[in-house]
GUSEPA-447964 format. One line per field, with one value per atom (N, C-alpha, C, O): x, y, z; atom name. Coordinates in pm, whole numbers. Layout:
<sites>
X (X / ...)
Y (Y / ...)
Z (Z / ...)
atom (CA / ...)
</sites>
This chain:
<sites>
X (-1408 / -1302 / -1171 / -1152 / -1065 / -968 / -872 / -895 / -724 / -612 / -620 / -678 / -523 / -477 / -356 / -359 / -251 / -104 / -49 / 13 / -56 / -24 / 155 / 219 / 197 / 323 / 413 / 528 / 326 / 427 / 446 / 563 / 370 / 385 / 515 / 617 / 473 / 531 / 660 / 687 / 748 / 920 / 989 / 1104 / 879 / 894 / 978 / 1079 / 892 / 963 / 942 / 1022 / 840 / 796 / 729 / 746 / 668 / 593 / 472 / 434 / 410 / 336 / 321 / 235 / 452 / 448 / 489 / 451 / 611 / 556 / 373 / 331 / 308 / 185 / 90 / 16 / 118 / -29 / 81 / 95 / 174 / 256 / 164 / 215 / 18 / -39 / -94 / -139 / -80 / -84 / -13 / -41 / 97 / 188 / 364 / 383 / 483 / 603 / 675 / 622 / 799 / 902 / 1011 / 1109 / 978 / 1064 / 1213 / 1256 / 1297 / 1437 / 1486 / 1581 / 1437 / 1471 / 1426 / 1449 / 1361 / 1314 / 1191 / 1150 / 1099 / 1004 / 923 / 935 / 808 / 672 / 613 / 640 / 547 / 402 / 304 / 332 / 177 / 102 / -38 / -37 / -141 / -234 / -369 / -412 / -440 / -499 / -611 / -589 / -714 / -741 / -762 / -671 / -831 / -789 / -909 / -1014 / -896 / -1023 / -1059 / -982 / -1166 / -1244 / -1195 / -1202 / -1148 / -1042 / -926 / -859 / -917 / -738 / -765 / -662 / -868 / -915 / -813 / -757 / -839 / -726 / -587 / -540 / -550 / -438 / -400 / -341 / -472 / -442 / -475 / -435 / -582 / -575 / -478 / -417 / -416 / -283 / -203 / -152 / -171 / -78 / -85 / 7 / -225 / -261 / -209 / -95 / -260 / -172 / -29 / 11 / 34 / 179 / 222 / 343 / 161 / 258 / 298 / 215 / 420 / 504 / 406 / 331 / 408 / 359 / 191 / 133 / 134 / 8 / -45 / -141 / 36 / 53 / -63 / -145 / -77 / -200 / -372 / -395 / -479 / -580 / -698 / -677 / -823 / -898 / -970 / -974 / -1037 / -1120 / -1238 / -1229 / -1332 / -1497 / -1455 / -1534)
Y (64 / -23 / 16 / 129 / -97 / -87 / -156 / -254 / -57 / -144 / -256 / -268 / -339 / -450 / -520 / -544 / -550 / -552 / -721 / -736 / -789 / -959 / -913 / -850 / -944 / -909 / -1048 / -1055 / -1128 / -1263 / -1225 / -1240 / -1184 / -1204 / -1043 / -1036 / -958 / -791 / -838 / -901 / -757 / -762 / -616 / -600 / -503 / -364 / -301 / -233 / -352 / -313 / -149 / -97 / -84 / 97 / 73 / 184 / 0 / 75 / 155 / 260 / 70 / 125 / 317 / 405 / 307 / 429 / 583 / 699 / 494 / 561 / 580 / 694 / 497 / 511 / 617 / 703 / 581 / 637 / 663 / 576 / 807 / 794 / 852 / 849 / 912 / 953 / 801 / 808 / 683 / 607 / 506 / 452 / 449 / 424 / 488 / 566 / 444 / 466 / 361 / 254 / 376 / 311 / 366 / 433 / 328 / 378 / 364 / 263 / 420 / 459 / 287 / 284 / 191 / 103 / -2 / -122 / 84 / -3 / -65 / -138 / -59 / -141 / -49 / 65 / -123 / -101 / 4 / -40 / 116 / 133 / 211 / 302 / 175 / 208 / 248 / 212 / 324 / 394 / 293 / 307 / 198 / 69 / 234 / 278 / 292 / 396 / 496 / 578 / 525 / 640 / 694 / 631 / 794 / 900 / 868 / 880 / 832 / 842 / 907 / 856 / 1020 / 1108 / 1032 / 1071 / 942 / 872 / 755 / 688 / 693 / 598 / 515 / 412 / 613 / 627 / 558 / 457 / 628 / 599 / 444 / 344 / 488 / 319 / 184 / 69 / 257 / 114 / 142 / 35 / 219 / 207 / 131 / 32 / 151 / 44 / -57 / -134 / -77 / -224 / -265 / -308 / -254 / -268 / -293 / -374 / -247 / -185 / -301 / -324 / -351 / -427 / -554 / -640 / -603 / -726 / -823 / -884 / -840 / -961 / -990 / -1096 / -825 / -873 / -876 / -938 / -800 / -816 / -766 / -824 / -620 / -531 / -543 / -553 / -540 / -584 / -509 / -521 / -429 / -386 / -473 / -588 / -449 / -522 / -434 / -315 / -495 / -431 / -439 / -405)
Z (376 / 328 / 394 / 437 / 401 / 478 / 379 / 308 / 393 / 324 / 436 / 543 / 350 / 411 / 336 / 216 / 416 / 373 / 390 / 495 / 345 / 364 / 397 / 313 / 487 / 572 / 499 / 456 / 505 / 449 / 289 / 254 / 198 / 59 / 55 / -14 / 133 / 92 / 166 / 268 / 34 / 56 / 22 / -18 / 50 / 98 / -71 / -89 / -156 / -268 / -315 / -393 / -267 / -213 / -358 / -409 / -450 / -525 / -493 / -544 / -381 / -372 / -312 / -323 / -252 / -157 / -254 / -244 / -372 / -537 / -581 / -600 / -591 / -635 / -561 / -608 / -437 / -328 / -209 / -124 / -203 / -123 / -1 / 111 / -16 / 138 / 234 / 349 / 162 / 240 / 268 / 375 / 187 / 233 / 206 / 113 / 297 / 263 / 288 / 319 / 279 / 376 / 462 / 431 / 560 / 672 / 708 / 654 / 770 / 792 / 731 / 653 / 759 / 782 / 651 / 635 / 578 / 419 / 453 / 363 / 585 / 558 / 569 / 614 / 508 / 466 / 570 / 682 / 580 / 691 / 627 / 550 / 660 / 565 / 687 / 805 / 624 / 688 / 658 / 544 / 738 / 696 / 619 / 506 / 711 / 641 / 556 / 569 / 485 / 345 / 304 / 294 / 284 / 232 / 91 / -5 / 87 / -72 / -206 / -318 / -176 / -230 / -297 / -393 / -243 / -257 / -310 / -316 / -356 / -395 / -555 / -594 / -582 / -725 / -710 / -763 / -640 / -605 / -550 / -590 / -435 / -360 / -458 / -447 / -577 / -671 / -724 / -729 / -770 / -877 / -785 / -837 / -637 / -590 / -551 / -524 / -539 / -530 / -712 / -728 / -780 / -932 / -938 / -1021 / -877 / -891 / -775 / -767 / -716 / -611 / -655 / -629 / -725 / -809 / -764 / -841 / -593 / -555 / -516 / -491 / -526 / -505 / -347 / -303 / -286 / -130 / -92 / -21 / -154 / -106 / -160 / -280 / -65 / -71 / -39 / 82 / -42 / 13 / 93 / 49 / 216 / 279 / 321 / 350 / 321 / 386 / 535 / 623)
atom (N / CA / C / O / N / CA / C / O / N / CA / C / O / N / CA / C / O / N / CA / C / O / N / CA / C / O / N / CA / C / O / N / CA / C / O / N / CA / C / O / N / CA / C / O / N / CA / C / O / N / CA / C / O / N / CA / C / O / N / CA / C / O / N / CA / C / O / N / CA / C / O / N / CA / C / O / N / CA / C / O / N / CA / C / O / N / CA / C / O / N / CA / C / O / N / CA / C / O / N / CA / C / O / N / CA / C / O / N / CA / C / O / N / CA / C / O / N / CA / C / O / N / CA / C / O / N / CA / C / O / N / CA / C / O / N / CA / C / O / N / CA / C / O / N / CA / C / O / N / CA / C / O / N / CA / C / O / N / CA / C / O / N / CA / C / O / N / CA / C / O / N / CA / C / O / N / CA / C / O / N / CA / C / O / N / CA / C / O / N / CA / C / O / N / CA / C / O / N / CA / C / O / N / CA / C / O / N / CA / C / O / N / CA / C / O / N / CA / C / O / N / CA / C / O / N / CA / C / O / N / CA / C / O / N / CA / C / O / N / CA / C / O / N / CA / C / O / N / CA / C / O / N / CA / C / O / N / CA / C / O / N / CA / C / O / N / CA / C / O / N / CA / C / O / N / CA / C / O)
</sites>
């Protein structure tokens, strides 16, 4: 499985990078970057920010 970040819906609001900060942050510049990647380990997490994102931006994919 792979994150996946809808660029049109995300308006770099960092919850997520609060939630699951080993895979995503925001950069010097307020936007989004995120690791499509993530260890099994972190699983937790990345759902809490898929949860946490206002708009729903973030997605797992096969």
């Amino acid at each position: 499985m792979k994150i996946f970040v809808d660029r049109v819906k995300c308006q770099n609001h960092g919850q997520c990078a609060i939630s699951a900060p080993t895979n995503f942050e925001l950069d010097s510049d307020g936007e989004l970057q995120y690791q499509e990647s993530f260890d099994e380990e972190n699983i937790d997490d990345i759902e809490d920010a898929i949860d946490s994102c206002p708009l729903q931006a973030i997605t797992l994919k096969s």
